[in-house]
C-alpha positions as CSV (number, residue, x, y, z in Angstrom):
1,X,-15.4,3.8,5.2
2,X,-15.3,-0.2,4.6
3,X,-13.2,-2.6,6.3
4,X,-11.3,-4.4,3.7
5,X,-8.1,-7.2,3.6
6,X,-5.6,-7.6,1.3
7,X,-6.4,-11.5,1.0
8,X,-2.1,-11.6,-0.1
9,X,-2.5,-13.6,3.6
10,X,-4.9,-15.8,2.8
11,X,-2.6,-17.2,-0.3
12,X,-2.6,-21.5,0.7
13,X,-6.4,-21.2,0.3
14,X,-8.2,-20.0,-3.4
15,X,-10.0,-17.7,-4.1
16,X,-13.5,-18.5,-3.5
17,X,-12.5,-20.0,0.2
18,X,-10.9,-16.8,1.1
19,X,-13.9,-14.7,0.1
20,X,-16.3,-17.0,1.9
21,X,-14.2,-16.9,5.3
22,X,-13.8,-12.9,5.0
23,X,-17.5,-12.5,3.9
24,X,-18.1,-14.6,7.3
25,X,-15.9,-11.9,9.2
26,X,-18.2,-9.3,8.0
27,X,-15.5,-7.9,6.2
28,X,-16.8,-5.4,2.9
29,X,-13.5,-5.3,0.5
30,X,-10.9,-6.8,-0.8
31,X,-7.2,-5.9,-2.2
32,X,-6.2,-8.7,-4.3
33,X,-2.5,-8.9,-5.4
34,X,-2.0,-9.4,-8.9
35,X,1.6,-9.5,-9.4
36,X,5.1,-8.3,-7.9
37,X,5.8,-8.6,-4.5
38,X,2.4,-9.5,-3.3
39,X,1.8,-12.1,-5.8
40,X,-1.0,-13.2,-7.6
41,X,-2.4,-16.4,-5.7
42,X,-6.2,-15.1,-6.1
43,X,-5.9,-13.7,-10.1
44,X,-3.6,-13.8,-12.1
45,X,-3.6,-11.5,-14.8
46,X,-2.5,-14.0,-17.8
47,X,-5.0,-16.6,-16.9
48,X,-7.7,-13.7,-16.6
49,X,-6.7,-11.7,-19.6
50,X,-7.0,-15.3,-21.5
51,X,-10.5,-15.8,-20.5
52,X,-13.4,-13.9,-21.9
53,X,-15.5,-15.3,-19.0
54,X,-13.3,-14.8,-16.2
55,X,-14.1,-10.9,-15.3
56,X,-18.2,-12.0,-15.4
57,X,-17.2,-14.9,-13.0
58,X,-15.2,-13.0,-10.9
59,X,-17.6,-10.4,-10.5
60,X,-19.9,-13.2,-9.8
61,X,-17.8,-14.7,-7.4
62,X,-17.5,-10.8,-4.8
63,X,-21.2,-10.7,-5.4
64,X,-21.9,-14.1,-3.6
65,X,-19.9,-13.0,-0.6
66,X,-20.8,-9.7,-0.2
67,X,-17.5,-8.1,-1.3
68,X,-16.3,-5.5,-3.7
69,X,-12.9,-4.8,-4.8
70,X,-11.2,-2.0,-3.2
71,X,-8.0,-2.1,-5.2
72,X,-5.7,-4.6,-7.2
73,X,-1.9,-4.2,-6.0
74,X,1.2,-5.1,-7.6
75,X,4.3,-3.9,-5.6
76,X,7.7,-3.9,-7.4
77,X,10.5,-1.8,-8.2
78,X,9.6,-0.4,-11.9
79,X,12.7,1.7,-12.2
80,X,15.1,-1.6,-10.9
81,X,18.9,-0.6,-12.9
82,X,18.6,-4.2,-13.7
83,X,16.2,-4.0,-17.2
84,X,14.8,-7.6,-16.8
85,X,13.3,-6.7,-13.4
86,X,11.9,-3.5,-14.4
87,X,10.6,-5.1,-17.2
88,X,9.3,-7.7,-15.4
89,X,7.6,-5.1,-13.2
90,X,6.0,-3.0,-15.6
91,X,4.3,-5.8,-17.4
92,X,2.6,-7.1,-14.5
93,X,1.8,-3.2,-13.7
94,X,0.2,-2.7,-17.3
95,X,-1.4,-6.3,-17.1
96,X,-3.1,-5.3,-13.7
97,X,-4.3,-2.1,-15.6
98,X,-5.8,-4.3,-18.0
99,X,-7.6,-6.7,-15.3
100,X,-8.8,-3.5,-13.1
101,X,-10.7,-1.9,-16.7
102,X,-12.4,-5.5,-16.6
103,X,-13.7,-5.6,-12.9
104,X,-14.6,-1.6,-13.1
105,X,-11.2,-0.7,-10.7
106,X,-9.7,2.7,-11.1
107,X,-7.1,2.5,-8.5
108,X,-3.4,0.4,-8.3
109,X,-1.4,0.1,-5.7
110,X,2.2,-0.3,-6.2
111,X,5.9,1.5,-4.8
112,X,7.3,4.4,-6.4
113,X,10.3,2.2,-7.4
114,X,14.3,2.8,-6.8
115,X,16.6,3.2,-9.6
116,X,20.5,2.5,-8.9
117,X,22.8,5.6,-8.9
118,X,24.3,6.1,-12.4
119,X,22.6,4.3,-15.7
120,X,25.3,1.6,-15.4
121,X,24.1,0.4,-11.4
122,X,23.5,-3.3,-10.5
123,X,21.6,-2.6,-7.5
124,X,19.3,0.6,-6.7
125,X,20.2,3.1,-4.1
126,X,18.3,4.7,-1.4
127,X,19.6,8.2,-0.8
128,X,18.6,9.1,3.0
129,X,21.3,12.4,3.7
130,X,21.8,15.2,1.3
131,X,25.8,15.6,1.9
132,X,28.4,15.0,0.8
133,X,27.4,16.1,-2.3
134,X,27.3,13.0,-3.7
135,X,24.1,11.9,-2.4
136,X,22.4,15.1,-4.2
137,X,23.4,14.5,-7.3
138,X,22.8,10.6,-7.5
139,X,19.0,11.8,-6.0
140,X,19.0,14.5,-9.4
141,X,19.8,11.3,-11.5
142,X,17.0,8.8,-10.2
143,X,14.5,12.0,-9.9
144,X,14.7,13.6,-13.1
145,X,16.2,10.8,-15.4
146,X,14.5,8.0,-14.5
147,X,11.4,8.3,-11.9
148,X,9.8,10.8,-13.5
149,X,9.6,10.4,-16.8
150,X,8.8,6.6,-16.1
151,X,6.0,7.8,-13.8
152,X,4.6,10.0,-16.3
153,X,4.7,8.0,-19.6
154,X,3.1,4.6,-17.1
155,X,0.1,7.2,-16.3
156,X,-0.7,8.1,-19.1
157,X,-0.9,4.2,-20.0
158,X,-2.5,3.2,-17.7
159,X,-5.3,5.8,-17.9
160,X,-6.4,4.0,-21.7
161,X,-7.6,0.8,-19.0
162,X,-9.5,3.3,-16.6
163,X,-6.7,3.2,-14.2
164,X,-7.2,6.6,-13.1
165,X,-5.1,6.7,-9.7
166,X,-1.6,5.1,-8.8
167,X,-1.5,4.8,-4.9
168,X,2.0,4.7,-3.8
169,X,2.8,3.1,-0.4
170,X,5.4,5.5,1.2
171,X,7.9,2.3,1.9
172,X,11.4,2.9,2.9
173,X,14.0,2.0,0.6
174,X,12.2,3.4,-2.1
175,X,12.4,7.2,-3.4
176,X,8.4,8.1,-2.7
177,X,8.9,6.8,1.2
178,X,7.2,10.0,3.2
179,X,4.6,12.8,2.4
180,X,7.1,15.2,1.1
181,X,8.5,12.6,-1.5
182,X,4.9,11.6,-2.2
183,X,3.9,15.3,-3.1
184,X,7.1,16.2,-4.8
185,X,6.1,13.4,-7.3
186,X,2.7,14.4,-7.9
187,X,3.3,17.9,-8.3
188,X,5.8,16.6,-11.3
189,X,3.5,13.8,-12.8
190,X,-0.1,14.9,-11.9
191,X,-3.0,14.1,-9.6
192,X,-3.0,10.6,-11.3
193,X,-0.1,10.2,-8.0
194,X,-1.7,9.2,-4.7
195,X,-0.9,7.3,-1.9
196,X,-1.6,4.0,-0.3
197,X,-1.1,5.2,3.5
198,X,0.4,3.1,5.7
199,X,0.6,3.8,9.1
200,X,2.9,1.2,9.8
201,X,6.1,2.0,7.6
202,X,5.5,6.1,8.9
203,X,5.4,5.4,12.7
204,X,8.9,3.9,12.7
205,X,10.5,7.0,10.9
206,X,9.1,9.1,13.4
207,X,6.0,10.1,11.1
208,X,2.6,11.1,13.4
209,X,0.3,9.3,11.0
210,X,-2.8,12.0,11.9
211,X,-0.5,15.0,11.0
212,X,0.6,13.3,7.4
213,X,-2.7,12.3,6.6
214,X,-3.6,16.5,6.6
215,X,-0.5,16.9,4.5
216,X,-1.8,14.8,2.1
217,X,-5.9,15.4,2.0
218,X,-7.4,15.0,-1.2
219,X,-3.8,12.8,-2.3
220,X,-4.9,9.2,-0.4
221,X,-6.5,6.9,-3.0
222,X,-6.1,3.9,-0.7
223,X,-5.7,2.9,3.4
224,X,-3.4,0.5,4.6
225,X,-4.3,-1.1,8.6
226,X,-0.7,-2.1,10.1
227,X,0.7,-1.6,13.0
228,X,4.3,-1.1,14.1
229,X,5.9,-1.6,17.7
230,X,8.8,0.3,18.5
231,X,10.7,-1.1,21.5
232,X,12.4,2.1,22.3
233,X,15.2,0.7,24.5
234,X,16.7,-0.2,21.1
235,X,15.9,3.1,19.6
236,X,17.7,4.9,22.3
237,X,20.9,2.9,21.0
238,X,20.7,2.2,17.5
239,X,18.3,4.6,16.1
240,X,15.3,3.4,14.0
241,X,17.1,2.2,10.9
242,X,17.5,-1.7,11.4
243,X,18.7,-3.7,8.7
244,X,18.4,-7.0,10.8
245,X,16.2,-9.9,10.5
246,X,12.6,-9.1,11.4
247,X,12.2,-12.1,13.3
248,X,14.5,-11.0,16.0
249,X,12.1,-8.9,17.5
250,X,13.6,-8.7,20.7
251,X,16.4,-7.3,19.4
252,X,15.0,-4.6,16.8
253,X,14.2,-1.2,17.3
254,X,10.9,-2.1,15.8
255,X,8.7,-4.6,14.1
256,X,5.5,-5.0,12.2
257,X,2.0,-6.0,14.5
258,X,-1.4,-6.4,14.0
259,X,-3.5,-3.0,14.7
260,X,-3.5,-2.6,18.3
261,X,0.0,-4.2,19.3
262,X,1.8,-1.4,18.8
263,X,-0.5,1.3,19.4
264,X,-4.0,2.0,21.6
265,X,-7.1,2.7,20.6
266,X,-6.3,6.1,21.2
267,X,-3.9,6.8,18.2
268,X,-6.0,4.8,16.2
269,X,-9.2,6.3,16.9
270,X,-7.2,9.8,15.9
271,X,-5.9,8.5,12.5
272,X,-9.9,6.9,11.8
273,X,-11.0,10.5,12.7
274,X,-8.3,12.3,10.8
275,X,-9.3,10.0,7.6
276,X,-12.9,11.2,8.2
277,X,-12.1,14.5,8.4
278,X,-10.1,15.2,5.1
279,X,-12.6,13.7,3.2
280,X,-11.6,10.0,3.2
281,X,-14.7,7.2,2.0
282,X,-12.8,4.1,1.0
283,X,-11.3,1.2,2.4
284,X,-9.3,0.1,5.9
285,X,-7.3,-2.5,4.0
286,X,-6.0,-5.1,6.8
287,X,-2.4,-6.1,6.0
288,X,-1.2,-8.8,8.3
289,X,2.7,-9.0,9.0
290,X,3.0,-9.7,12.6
291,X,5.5,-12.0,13.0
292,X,4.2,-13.1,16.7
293,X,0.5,-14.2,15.5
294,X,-0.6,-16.7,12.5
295,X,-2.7,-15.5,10.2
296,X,-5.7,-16.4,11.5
297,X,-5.5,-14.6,15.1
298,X,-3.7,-11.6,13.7
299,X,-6.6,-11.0,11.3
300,X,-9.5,-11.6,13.2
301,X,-7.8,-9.7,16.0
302,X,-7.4,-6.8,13.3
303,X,-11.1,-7.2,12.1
304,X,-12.2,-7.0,15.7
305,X,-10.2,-3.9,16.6
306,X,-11.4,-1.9,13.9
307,X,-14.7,-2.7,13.6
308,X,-15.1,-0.4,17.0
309,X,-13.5,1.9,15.1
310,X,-13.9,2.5,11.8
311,X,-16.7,5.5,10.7
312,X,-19.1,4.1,8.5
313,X,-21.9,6.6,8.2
314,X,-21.6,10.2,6.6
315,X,-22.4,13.1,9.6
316,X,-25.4,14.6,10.5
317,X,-26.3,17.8,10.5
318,X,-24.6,20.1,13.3
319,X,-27.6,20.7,15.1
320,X,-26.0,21.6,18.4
321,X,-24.1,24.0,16.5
């Protein structure tokens, strides 16, 4: 395994001074945003796809400070009811296809997407009960009309750049947002489907990270390092779904944290270990959204904590065995 960040953090500063402060954390990889949510502060895709010399000087660039690409990302919500969004989405998702065949990157990271409920919707609509009845039949809609046939056509596009794995983070309010959603949409689209696992958005639906990561061996194309803290005084009242603002922490059943701060060494060293032992070689990807640290201390702290952690070297032989 490498330790990795997705530099989305380090977004006031360019490229090249993000890469030379990580290179000075010892940090291996990077995840560089390249559209949708994350943004695309450190390449963006027109400017690159414009330039004949930008993939050599890129390249160039990693080689300086030690790094490689782990992934590109581009988050959004491809099946959005409103066509412009989608749109928008999907462009940026083909455009980072095209970048990645440049820089010699064969996995995106991105969300499954959430359509609305009916072809006319405005807004989409997370389905999270199966009754009434209603609820099963709006999930046959968004399953079979929309999300997989857009999942399978973007697939096959994207496999003409080299884009040979789509690692979806598991995200609430999205309809891939657990391992059973995950597999249930790569059994209908193909092994192209993987995940980007992150701890944090499974610890807060009750998920015990170790246990999905066996559910999912030989599925994980990409790691995610984030924390969540669940203050369980505020479970035991309102449950774990909070739609309030995530800087009232005080007051929410849980919130993001750097590695660490909202659990030991003990349940991380288990999910490392787990990782290890399914077969998993790539990158820890650091994603800082601790609303109690800047950017600076949550990271380093992050780099620090998993540096103790994190299996680098393959086994030796069992010789006590």
């Amino acid at each position: 395994m490498k330790l990795g960040v997705m530099t989305v953090l380090l977004g006031q500063q360019s490229a090249e001074e993000a890469f030379r402060y990580l290179s000075s954390l010892k940090v291996q990889t990077v995840e560089i945003g390249t559209g949708g949510y994350p943004g695309n502060a450190h390449l963006n895709p027109q400017d690159f796809l414009a330039d004949s010399g930008a993939a050599t000087a890129y390249k160039e660039m990693l080689k300086r400070y030690n790094l490689e690409i782990s992934v590109l990302s581009t988050h959004a919500n491809h099946v959005h009811p409103q066509k412009e969004i989608a749109a928008k989405a999907h462009a940026d998702f083909i455009n980072t296809c095209k970048v990645a065949e440049k820089l010699n990157v064969d996995t995106v990271v991105t969300f499954s997407g959430c359509p609305g409920d009916h072809p006319g919707a405005k807004y989409p609509n997370w389905v999270t009960c199966s009754w009434p009845d209603d609820y099963l039949a709006v999930l046959d809609y968004q399953w079979n009309e929309v999300l997989i046939p857009y999942w399978q056509s973007a697939v096959k596009e994207a496999a003409n750049y080299g884009v040979t794995k789509i690692a979806f983070e598991m995200h609430p309010g999205f309809c891939v947002y657990n391992p059973y959603t995950l597999l249930k949409l790569r059994a209908a689209v193909g092994e192209a489907i993987g995940a980007n696992f992150d701890p944090s958005h499974l610890f807060w639906q009750g998920i015990e990270p170790s246990e999905a990561i066996k559910a999912l061996k030989g599925a994980i194309y990409h790691f995610h390092a984030k924390d969540t803290k669940l203050d369980m005084a505020n479970v035991r009242v309102n449950g774990v779904l909070d739609t309030s603002h995530y800087g009232n922490v005080l007051e929410r059943s849980w919130v993001f944290r750097t590695v660490g701060y909202g659990h030991d060494y003990t349940e991380w060293k288990g999910i490392i270990s787990t990782l290890a032992a399914v077969g998993y070689e790539k990158s820890i990807s650091i994603e800082h959204e601790d609303g109690l640290m800047s950017v600076r201390e949550g990271l380093e702290k992050a780099v620090t904590f998993l540096q103790q952690l994190i299996i680098q070297e393959k086994p030796g032989a069992m010789w006590w065995a």
